[in-house]
C-alpha positions as CSV (number, residue, x, y, z in Angstrom):
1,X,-27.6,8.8,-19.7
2,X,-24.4,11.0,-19.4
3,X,-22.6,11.1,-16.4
4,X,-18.5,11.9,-15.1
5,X,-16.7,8.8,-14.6
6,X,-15.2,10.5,-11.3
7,X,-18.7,11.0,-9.6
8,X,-18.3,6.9,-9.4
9,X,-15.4,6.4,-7.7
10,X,-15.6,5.7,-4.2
11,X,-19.5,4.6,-4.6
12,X,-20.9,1.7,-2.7
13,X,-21.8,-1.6,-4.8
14,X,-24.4,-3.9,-4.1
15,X,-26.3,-6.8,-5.8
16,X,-29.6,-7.3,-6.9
17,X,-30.2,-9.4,-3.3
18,X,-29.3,-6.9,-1.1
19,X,-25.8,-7.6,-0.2
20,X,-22.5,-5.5,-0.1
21,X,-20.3,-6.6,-2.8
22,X,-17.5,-3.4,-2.7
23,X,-16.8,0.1,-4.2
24,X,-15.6,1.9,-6.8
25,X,-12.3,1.7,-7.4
26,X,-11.4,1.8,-10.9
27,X,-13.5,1.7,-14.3
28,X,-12.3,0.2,-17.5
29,X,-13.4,1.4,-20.4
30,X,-13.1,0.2,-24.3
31,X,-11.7,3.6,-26.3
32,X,-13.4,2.3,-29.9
33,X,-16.8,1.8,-28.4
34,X,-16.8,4.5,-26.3
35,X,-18.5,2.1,-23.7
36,X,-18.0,1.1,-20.3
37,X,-16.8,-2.4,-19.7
38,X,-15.7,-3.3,-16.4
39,X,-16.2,-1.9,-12.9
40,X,-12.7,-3.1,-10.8
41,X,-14.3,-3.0,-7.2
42,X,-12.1,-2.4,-4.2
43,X,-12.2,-4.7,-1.5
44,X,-10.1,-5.3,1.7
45,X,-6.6,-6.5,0.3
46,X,-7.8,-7.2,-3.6
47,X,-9.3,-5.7,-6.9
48,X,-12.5,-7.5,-8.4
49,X,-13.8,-6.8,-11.9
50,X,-17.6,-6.7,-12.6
51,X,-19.1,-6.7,-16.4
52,X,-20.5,-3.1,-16.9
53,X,-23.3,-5.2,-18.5
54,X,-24.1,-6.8,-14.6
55,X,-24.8,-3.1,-13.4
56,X,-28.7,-2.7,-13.3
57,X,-29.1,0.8,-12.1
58,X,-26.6,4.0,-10.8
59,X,-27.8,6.2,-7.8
60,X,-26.6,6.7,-4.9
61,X,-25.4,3.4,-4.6
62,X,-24.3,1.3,-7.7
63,X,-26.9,-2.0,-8.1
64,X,-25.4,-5.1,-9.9
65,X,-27.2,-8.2,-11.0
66,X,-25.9,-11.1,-8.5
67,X,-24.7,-14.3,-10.3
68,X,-27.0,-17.2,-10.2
69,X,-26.3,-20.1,-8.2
């Protein structure tokens, strides 16, 4: 799948149980791979990172795997 980096900003996160974890706010990527590595999520008053490997699908909204308790 191909898509612009800046149609992500700004999207909407949320896990794989439903819940609202942030939005886009930055992406990291790794230049010798060529491959995404970690969404930085923007949330009230901090920055988050999430593995690009936890993101299960991309849509309207962006769908990450929630952690296992």
């Amino acid at each position: 799948m191909v898509m612009r980096l800046s149609k992500l900003y700004g999207k909407q996160i949320y896990n794989t149980r439903g819940y609202y974890v942030g939005y886009v706010d930055e992406i990291l990527i790794e230049i010798d791979r060529g491959r995404g590595k970690v969404l930085a999520l923007g949330l009230p008053g901090e920055k988050v990172g999430v593995p690009y490997e936890r993101v299960t699908a991309i849509g309207d909204i962006i769908l990450v795997k929630a952690k296992e308790e």
